[in-house]
C-alpha positions, 0 to 999 in steps of 0.5 A: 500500500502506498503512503499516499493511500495510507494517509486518504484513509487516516483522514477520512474520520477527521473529513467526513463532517465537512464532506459527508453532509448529504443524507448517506448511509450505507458501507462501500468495500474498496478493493484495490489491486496490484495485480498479485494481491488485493486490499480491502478498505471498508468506509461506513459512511453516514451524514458528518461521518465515516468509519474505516477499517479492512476486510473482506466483509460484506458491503452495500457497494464495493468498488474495484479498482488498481492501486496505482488508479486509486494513488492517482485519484487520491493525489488530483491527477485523475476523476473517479467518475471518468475513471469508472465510465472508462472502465477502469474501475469497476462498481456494484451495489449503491452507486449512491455510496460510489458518489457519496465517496468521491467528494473526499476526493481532491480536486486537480492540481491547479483547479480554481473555484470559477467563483473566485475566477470571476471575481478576480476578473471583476477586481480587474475591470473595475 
């Protein structure tokens, strides 16, 4: 497991009231794969809040997906939503859960809030 991976997870707990703010409740099983062994990561998740922990345990929905796609989604340097609809991942169950999750997500490097685009911009003109 990546350092990167690692520490997504560790913050999870400490995020979950600023991200998990919609009406969500359910587990999704995150299985991340080299190639030669498989991790399973478990998030229970419900508003303000999310648990994690390991194992191969039963779940609501369970996302498939390599290891180095998951480093790249925790760093910004890919979509998780683009990655499932280019099948590079793979989802089953409550897909609510799915969109739930990936607001913990970072943006890309070097996105901007387009509301703080354009109020630059009005700085500018005026």
């Amino acid at each position: 497991m990546t350092e990167p991976t690692e520490q997504f997870f560790a913050t999870l707990p400490a995020r979950a009231p600023e991200v998990l703010r919609i009406p969500v409740g359910g587990t999704l099983r995150i299985d991340l794969s080299d190639g030669h062994r498989t991790v399973h990561w478990l998030v229970r998740m419900r508003p303000g809040m999310a648990e994690v922990s390991q194992g191969p345990e039963q779940a609501d929905a369970i996302w498939y997906c390599s290891m180095d796609l998951f480093d790249r989604l925790v760093t910004g340097r890919t979509q998780a939503l683009a990655a499932l609809f280019r099948n590079e991942s793979t989802l089953t169950g409550n897909v609510l859960l799915f969109l739930a999750f990936r607001r913990f997500f970072p943006p890309p490097p070097g996105t901007r809030d387009p509301r703080e685009v354009a109020r630059e911009h009005v700085r500018q003109v005026r």
